[in-house]
MIMARBA-928510 format. One record per residue (C-alpha): residue number from 0; x, y, z; residue in three letters. Coordinates in Angstrom, 3 decimals. Each point is the difference from the previous one (the first is absolute). Layout:
<node><seq>NUM</seq><c1>X</c1><c2>Y</c2><c3>Z</c3><type>Ala</type></node>
...
//
This chain:
<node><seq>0</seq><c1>16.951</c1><c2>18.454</c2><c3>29.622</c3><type>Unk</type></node>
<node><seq>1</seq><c1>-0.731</c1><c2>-2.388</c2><c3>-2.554</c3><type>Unk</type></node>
<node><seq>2</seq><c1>-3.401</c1><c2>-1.094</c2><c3>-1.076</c3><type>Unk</type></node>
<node><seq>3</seq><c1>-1.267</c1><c2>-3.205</c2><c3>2.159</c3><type>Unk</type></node>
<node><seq>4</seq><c1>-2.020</c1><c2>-1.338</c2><c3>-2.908</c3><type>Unk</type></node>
<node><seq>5</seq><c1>-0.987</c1><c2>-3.121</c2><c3>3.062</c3><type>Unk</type></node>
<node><seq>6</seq><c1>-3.847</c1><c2>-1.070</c2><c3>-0.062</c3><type>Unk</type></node>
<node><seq>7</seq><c1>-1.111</c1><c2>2.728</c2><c3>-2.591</c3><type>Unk</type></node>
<node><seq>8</seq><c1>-1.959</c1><c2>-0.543</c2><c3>-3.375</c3><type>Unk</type></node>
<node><seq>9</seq><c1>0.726</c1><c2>0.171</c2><c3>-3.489</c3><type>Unk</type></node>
<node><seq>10</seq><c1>-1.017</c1><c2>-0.690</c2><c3>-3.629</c3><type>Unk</type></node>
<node><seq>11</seq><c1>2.076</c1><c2>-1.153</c2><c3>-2.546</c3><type>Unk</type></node>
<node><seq>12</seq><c1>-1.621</c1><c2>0.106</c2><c3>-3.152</c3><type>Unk</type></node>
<node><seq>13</seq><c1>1.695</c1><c2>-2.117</c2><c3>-2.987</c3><type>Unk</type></node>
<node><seq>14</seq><c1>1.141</c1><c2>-2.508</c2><c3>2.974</c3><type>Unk</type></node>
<node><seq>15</seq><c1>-0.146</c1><c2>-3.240</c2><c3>-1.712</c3><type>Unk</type></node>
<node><seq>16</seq><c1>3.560</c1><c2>0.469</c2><c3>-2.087</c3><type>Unk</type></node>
<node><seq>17</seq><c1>3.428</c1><c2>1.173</c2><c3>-0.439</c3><type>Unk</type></node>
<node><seq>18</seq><c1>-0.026</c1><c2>3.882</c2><c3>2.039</c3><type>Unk</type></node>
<node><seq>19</seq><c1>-3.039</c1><c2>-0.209</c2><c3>1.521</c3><type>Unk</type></node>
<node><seq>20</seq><c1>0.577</c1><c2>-3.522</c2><c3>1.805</c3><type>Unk</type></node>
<node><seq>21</seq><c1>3.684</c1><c2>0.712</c2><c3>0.698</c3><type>Unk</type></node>
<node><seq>22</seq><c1>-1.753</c1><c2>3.694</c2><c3>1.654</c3><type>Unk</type></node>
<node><seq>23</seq><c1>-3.052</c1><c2>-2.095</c2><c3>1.844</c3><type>Unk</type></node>
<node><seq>24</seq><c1>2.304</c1><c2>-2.713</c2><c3>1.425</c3><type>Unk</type></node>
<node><seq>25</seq><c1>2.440</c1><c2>2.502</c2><c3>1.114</c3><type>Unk</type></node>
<node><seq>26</seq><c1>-3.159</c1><c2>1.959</c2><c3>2.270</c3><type>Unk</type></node>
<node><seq>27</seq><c1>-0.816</c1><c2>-3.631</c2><c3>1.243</c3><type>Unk</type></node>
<node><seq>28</seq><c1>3.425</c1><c2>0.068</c2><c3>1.402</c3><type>Unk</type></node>
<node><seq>29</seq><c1>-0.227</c1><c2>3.614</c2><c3>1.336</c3><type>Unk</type></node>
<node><seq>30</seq><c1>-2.934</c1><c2>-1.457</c2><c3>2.358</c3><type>Unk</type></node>
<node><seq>31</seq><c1>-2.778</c1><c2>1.759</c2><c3>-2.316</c3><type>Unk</type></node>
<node><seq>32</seq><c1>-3.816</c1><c2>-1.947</c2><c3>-0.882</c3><type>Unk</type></node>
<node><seq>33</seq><c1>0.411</c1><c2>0.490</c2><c3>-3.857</c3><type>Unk</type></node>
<node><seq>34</seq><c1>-2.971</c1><c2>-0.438</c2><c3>-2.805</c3><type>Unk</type></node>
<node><seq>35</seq><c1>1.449</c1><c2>-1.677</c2><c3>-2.938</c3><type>Unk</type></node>
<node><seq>36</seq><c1>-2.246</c1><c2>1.431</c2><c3>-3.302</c3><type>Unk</type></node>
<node><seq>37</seq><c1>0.766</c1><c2>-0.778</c2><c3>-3.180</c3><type>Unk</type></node>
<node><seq>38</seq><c1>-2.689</c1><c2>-1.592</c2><c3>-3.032</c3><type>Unk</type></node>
<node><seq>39</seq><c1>0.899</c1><c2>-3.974</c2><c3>0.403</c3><type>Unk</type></node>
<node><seq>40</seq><c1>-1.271</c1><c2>-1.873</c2><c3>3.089</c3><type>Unk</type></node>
<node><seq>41</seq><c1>2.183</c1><c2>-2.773</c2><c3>-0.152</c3><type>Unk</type></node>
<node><seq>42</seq><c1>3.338</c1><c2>1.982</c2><c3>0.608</c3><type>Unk</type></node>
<node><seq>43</seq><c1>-0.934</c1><c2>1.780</c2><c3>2.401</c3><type>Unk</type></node>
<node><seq>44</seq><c1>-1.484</c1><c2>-2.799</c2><c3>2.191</c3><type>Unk</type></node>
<node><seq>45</seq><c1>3.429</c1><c2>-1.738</c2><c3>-0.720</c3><type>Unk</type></node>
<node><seq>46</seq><c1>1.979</c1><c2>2.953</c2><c3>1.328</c3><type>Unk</type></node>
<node><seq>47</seq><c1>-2.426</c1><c2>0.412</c2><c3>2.925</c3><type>Unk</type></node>
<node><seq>48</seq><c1>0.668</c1><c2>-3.400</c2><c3>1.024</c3><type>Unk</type></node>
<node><seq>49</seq><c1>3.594</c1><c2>0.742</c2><c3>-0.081</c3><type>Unk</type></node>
<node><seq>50</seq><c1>-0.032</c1><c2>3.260</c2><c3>2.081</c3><type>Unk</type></node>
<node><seq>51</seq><c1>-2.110</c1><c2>-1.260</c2><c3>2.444</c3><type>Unk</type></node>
<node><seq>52</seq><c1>-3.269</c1><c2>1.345</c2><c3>2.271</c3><type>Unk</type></node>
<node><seq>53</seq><c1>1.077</c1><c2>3.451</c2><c3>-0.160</c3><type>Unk</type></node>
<node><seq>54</seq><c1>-0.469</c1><c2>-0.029</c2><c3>-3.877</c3><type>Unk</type></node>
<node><seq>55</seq><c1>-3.505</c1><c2>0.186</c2><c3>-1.795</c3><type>Unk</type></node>
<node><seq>56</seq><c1>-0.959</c1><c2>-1.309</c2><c3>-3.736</c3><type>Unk</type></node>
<node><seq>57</seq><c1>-2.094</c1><c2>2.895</c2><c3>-2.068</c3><type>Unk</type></node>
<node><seq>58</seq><c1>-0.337</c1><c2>-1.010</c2><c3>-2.882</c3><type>Unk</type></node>
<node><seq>59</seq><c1>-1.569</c1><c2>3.110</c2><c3>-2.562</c3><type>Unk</type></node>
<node><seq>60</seq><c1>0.502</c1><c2>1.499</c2><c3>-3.169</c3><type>Unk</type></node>
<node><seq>61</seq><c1>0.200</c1><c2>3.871</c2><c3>1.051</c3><type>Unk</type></node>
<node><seq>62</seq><c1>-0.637</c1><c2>1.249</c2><c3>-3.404</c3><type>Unk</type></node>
<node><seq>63</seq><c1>-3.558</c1><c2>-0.869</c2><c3>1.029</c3><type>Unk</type></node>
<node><seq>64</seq><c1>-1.675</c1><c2>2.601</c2><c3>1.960</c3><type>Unk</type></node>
<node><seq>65</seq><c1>-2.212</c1><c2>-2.923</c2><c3>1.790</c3><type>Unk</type></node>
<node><seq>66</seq><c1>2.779</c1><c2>-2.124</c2><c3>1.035</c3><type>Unk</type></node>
<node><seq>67</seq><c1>2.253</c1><c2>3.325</c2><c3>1.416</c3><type>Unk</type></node>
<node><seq>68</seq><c1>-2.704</c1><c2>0.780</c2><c3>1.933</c3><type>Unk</type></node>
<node><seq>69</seq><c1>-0.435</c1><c2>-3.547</c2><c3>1.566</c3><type>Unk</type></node>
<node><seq>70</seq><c1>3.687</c1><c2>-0.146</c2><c3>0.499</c3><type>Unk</type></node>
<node><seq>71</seq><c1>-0.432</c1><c2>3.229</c2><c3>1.893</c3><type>Unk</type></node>
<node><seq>72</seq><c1>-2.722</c1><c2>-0.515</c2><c3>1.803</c3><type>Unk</type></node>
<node><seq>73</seq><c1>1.048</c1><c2>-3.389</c2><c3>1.309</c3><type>Unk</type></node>
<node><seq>74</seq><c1>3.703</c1><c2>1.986</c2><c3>0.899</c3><type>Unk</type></node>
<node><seq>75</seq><c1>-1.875</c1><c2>2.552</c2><c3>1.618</c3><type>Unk</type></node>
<node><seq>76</seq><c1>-2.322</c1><c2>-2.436</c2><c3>2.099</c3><type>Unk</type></node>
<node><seq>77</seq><c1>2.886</c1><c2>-1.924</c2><c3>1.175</c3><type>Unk</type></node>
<node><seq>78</seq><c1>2.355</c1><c2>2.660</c2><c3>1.126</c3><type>Unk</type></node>
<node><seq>79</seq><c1>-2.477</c1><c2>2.299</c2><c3>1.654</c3><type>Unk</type></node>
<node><seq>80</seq><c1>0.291</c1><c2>2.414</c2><c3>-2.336</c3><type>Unk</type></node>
<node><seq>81</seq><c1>3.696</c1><c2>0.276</c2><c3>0.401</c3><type>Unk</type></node>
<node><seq>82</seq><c1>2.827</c1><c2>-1.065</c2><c3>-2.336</c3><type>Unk</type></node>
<node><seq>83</seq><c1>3.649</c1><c2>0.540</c2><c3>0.409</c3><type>Unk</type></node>
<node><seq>84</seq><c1>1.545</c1><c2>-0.178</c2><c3>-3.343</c3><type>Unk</type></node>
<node><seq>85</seq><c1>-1.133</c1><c2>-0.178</c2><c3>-3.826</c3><type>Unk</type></node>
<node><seq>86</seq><c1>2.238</c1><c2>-1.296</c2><c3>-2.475</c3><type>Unk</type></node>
<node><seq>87</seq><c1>-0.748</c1><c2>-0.164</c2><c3>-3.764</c3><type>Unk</type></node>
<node><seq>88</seq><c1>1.936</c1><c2>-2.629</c2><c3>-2.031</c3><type>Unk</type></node>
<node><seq>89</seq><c1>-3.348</c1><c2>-1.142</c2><c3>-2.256</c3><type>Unk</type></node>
<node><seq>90</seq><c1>0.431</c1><c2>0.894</c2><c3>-3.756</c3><type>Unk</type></node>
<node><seq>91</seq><c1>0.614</c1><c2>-1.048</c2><c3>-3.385</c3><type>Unk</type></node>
<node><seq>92</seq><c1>2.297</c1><c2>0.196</c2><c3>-3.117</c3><type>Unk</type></node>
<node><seq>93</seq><c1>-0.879</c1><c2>0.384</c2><c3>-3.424</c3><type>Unk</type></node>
<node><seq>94</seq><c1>3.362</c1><c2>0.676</c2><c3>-2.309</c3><type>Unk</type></node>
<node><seq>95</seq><c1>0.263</c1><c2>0.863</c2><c3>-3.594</c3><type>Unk</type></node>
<node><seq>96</seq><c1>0.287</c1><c2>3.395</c2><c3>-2.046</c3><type>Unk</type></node>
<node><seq>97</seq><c1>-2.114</c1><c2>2.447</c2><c3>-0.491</c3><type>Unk</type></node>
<node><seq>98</seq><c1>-0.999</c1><c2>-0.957</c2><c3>-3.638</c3><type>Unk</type></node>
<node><seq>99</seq><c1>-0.649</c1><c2>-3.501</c2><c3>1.171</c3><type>Unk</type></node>
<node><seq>100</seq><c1>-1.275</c1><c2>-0.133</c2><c3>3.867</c3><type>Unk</type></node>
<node><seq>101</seq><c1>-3.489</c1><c2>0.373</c2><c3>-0.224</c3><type>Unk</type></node>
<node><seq>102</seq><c1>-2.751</c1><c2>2.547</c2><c3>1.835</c3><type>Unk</type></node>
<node><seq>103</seq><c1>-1.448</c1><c2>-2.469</c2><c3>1.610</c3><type>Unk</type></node>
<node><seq>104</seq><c1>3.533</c1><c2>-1.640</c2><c3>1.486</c3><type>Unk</type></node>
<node><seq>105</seq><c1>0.355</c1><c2>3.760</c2><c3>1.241</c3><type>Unk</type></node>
<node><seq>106</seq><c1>-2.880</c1><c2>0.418</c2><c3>1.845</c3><type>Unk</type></node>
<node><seq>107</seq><c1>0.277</c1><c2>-3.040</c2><c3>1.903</c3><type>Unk</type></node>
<node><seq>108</seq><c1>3.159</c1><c2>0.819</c2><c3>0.787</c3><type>Unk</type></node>
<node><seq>109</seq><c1>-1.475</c1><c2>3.277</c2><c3>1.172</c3><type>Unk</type></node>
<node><seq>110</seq><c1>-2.958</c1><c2>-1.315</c2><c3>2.036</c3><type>Unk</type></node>
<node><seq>111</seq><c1>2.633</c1><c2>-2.732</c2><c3>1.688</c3><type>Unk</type></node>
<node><seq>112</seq><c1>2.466</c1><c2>2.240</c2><c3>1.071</c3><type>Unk</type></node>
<node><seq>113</seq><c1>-0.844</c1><c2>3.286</c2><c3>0.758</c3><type>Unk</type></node>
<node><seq>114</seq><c1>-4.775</c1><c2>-0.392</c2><c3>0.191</c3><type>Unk</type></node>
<node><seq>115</seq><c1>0.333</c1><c2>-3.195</c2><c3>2.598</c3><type>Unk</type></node>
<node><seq>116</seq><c1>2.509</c1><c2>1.678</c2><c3>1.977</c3><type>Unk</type></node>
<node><seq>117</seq><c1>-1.512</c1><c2>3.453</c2><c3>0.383</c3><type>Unk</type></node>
<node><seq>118</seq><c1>-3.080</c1><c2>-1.458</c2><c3>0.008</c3><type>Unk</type></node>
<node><seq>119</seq><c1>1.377</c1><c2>-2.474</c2><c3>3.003</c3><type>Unk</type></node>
<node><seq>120</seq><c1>1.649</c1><c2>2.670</c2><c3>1.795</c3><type>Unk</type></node>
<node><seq>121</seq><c1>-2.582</c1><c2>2.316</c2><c3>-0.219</c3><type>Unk</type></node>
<node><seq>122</seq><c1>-2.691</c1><c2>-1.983</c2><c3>2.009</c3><type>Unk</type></node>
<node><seq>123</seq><c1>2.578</c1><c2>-1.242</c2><c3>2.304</c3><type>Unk</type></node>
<node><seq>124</seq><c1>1.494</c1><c2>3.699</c2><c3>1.257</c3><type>Unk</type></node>
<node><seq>125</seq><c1>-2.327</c1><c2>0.171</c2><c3>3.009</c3><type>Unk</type></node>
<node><seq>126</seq><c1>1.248</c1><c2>-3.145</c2><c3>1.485</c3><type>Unk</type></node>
<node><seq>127</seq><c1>3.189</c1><c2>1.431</c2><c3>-0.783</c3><type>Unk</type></node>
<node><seq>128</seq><c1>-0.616</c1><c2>3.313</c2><c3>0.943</c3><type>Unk</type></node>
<node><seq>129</seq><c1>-0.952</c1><c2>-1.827</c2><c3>3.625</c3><type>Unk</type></node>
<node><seq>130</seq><c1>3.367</c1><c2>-1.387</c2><c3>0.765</c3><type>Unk</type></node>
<node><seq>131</seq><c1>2.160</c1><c2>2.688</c2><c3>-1.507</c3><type>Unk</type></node>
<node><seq>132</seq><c1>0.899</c1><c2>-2.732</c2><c3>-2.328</c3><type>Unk</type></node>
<node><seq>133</seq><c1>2.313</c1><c2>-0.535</c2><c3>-3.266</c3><type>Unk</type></node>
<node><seq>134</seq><c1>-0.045</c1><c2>-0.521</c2><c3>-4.067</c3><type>Unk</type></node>
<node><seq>135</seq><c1>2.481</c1><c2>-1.611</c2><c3>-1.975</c3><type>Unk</type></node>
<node><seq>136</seq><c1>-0.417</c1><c2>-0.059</c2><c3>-3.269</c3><type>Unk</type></node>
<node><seq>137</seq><c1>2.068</c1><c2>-2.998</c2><c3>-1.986</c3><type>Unk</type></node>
<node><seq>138</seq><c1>0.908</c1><c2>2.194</c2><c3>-3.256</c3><type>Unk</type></node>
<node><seq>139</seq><c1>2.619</c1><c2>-0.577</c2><c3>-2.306</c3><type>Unk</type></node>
<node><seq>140</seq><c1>3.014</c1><c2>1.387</c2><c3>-2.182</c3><type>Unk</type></node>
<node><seq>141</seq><c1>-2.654</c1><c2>0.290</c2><c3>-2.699</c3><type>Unk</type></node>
<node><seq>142</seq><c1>-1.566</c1><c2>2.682</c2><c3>2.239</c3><type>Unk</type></node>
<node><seq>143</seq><c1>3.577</c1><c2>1.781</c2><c3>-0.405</c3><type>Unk</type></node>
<node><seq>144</seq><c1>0.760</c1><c2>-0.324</c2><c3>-3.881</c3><type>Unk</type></node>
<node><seq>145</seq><c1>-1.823</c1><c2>-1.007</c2><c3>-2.711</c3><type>Unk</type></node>
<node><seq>146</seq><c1>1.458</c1><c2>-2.348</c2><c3>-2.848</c3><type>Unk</type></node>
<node><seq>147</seq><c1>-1.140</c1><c2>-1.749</c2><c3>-3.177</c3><type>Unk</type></node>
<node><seq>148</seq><c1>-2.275</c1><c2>-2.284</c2><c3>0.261</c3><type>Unk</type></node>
<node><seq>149</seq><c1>-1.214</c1><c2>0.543</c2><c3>3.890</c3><type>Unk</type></node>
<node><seq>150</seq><c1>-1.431</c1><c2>3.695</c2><c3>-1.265</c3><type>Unk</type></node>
<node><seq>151</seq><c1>-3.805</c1><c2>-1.221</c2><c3>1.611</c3><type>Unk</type></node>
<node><seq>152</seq><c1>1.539</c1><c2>-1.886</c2><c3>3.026</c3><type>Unk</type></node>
<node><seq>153</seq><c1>1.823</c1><c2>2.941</c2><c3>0.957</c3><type>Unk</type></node>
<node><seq>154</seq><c1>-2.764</c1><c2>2.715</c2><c3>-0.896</c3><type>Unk</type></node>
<node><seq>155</seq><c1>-1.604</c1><c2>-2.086</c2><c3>2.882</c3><type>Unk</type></node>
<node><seq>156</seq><c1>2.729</c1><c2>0.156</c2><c3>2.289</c3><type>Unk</type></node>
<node><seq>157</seq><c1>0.477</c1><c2>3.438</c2><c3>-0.036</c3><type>Unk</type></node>
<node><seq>158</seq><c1>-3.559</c1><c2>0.268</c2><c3>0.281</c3><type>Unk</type></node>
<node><seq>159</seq><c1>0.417</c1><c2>-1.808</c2><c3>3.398</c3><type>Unk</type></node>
<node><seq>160</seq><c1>2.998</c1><c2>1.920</c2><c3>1.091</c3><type>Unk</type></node>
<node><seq>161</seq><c1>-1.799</c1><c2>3.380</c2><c3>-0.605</c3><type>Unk</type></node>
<node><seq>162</seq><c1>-2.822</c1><c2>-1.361</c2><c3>1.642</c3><type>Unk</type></node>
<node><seq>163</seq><c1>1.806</c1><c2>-0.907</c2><c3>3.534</c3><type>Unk</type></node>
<node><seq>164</seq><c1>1.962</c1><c2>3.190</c2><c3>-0.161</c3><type>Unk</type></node>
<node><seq>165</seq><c1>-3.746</c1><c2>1.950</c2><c3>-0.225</c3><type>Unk</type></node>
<node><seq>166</seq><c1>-1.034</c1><c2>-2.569</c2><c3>2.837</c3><type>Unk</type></node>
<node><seq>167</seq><c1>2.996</c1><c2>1.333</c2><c3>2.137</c3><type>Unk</type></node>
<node><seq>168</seq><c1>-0.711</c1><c2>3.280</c2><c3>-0.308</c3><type>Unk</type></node>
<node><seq>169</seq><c1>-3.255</c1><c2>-0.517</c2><c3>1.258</c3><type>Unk</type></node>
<node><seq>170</seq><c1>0.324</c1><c2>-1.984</c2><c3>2.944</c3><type>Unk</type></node>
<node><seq>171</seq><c1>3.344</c1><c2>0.385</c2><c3>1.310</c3><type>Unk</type></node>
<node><seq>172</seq><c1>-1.832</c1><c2>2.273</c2><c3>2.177</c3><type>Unk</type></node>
<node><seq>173</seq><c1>-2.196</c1><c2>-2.565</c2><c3>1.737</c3><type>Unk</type></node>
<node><seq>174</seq><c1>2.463</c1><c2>-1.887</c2><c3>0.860</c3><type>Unk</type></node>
<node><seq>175</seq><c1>0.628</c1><c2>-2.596</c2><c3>-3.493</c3><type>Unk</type></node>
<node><seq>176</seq><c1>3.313</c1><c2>-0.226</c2><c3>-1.280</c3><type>Unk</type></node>
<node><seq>177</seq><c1>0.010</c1><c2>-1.571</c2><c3>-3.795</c3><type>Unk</type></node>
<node><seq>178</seq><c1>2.993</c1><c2>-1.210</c2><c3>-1.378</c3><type>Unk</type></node>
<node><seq>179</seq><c1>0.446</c1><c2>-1.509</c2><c3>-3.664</c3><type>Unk</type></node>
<node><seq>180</seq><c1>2.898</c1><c2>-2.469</c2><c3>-0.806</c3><type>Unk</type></node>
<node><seq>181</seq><c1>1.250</c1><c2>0.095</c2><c3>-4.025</c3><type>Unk</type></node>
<node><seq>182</seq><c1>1.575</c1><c2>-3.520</c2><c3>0.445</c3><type>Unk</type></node>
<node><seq>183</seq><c1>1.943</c1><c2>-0.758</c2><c3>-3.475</c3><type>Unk</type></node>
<node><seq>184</seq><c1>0.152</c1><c2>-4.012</c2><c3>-1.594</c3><type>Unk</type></node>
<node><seq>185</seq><c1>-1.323</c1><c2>-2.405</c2><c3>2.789</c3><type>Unk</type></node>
<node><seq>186</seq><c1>0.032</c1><c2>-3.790</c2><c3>-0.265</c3><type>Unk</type></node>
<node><seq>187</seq><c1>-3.604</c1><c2>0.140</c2><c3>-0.213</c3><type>Unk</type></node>
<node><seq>188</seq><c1>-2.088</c1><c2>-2.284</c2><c3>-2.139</c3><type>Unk</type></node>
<node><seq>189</seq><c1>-0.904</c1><c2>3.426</c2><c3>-2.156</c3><type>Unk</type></node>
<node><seq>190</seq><c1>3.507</c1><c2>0.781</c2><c3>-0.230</c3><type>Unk</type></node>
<node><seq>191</seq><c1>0.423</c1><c2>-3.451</c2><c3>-1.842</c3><type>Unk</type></node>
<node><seq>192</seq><c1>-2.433</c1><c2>1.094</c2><c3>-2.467</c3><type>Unk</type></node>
<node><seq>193</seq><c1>1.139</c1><c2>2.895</c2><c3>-0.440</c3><type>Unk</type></node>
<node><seq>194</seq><c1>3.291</c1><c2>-1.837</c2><c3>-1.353</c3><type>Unk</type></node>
<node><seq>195</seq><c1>-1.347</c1><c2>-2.219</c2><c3>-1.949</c3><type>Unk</type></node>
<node><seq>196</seq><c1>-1.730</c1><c2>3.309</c2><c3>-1.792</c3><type>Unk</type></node>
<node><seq>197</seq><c1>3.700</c1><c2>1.797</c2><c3>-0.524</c3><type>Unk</type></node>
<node><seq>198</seq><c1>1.348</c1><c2>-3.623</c2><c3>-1.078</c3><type>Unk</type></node>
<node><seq>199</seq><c1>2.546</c1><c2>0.218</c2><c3>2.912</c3><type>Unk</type></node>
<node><seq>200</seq><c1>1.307</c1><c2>-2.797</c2><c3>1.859</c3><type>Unk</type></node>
<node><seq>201</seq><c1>-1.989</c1><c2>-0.241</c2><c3>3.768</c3><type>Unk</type></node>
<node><seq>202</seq><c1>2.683</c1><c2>-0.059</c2><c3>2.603</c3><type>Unk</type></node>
<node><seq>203</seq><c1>-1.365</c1><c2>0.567</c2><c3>3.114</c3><type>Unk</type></node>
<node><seq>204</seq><c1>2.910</c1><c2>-0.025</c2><c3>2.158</c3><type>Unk</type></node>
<node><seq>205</seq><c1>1.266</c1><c2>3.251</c2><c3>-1.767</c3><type>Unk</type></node>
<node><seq>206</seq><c1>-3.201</c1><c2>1.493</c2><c3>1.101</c3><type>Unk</type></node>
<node><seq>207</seq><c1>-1.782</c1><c2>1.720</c2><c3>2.863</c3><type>Unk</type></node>
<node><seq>208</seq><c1>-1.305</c1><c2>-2.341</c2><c3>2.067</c3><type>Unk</type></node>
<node><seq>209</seq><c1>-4.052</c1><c2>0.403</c2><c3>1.681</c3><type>Unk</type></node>
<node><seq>210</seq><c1>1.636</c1><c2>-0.246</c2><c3>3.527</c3><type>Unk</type></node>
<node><seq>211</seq><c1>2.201</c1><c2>2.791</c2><c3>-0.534</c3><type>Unk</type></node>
<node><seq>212</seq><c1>-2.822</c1><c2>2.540</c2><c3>-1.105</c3><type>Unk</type></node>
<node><seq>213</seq><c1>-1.527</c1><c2>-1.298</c2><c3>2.925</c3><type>Unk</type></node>
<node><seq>214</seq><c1>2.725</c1><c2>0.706</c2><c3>2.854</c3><type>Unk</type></node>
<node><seq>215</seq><c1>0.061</c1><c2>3.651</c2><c3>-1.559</c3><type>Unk</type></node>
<node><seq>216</seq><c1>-4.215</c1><c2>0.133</c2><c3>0.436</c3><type>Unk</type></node>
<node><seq>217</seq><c1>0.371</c1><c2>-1.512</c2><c3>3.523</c3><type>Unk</type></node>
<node><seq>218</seq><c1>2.605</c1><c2>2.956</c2><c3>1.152</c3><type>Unk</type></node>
<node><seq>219</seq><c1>-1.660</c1><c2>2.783</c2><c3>-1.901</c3><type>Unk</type></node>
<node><seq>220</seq><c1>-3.117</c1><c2>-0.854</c2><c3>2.429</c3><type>Unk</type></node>
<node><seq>221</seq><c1>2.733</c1><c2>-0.617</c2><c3>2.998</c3><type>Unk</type></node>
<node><seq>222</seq><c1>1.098</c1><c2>4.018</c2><c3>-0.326</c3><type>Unk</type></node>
<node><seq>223</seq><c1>-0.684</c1><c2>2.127</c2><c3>3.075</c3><type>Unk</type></node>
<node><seq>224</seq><c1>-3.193</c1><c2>1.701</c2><c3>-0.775</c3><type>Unk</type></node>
<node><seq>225</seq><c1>2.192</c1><c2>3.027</c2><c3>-0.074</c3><type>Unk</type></node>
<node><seq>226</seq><c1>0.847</c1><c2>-1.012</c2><c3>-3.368</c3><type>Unk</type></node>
<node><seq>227</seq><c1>-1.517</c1><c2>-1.130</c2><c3>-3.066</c3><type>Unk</type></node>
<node><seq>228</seq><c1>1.565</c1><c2>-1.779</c2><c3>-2.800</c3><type>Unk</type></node>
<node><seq>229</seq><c1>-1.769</c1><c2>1.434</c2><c3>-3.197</c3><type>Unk</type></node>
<node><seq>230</seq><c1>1.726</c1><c2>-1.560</c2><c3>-2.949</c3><type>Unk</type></node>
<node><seq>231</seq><c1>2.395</c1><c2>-2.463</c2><c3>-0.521</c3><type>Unk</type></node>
<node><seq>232</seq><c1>1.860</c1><c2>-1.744</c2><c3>-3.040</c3><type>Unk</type></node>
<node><seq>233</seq><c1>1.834</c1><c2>-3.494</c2><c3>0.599</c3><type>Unk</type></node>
<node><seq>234</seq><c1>1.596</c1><c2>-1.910</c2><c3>-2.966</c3><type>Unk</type></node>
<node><seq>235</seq><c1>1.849</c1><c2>-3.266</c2><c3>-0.544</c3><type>Unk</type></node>
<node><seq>236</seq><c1>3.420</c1><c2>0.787</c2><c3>0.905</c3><type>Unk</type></node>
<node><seq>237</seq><c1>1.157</c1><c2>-1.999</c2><c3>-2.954</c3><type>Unk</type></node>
<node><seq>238</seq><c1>-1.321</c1><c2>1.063</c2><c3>-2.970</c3><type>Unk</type></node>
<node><seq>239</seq><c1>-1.326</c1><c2>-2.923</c2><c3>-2.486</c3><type>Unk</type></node>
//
């Protein structure tokens, strides 16, 4: 029997734009409370507004160990120790070649998307752990293959997937299932810049679009818990 996803709790971290709103708003709809976090306030209040009562404004920058930990503790207050589902959209992009992209662009790149989110998931497994809950973690088709120019971007991203697989192994056991999504070019705001980078025309419409990665999130958490979706790739169908 499918997953009733009705009246539990979950995080979406990275919530204020492109995946992570289309993947909040879509829990909203499933009947879930949801905790928008992401760095900016006003977005999030914005989107809040939108979803209505059952969504809540955090705004933190979880590269900071403080602010994690006050996003978790106020999570962990409010839900009574017990969250349903974890998803990690939050990260960053830094693009260039290897004899130009600097250290510094790397390892903010690697504190942004693979520190915050281990460091995030970490403290949160108990709450997890309580409700035989779920991971997703938003990857991408950088965390596939690795091409010029993205060679930092993707070291991070297959970071990340190597990370969630490890987290699998570990708590599959308790209960957890993790699942990480590669989704390939989404009409996101960082997919624009990303364009502008390569000196390609920006054509959305040929594109992935947030909603979709979202309605593939939504049914990888709807599987029968005799199941557990562990990796998936989705691409445009038309390729720009």
């Amino acid at each position: 029997m499918p997953v009733d996803l009705a009246g539990g709790d979950a995080l979406v971290a990275g919530a204020s734009q492109g995946i992570g709103r289309a993947i909040a708003s879509a829990l909203v709809d499933q009947g879930m409370r949801v905790w928008l976090v992401a760095r900016r306030q006003e977005p999030l209040d914005e989107l809040a507004a939108t979803l209505g009562p059952r969504a809540m404004a955090l705004a933190a920058d979880l590269t900071d160990a403080d602010q994690r930990a006050a996003v978790v503790d106020r999570v962990t207050s409010a839900t009574g120790g017990r969250l349903d589902v974890l998803v990690l959209t939050a990260g960053l992009t830094h693009l260039g070649r290897m004899d130009e992209a600097t250290i510094a662009e790397l390892d903010e790149q690697l504190q942004g998307n693979v520190v915050a989110p281990y460091g995030l998931t970490q403290a949160l497994l108990p709450t997890l752990r309580a409700t035989e809950g779920q991971v997703v973690f938003v990857n991408s088709s950088a965390g596939k293959s690795a091409n010029a120019g993205v060679g930092q971007y993707s070291a991070s991203m297959h970071a990340s997937a190597a990370m969630a697989a490890s987290l699998r192994a570990e708590v599959n056991d308790d209960g957890i299932r993790v699942t990480v999504v590669h989704p390939g070019r989404t009409a996101t705001p960082r997919q624009e810049s990303i364009h502008r980078f390569e000196g390609r025309a920006y054509r959305p419409e040929l594109l992935l679009q947030p909603a979709d990665v979202a309605e593939v999130v939504v049914a990888a958490l709807r599987l029968p818990r005799t199941a557990e979706l562990t990796e998936l790739s989705i691409r445009p169908m038309r390729k720009s």
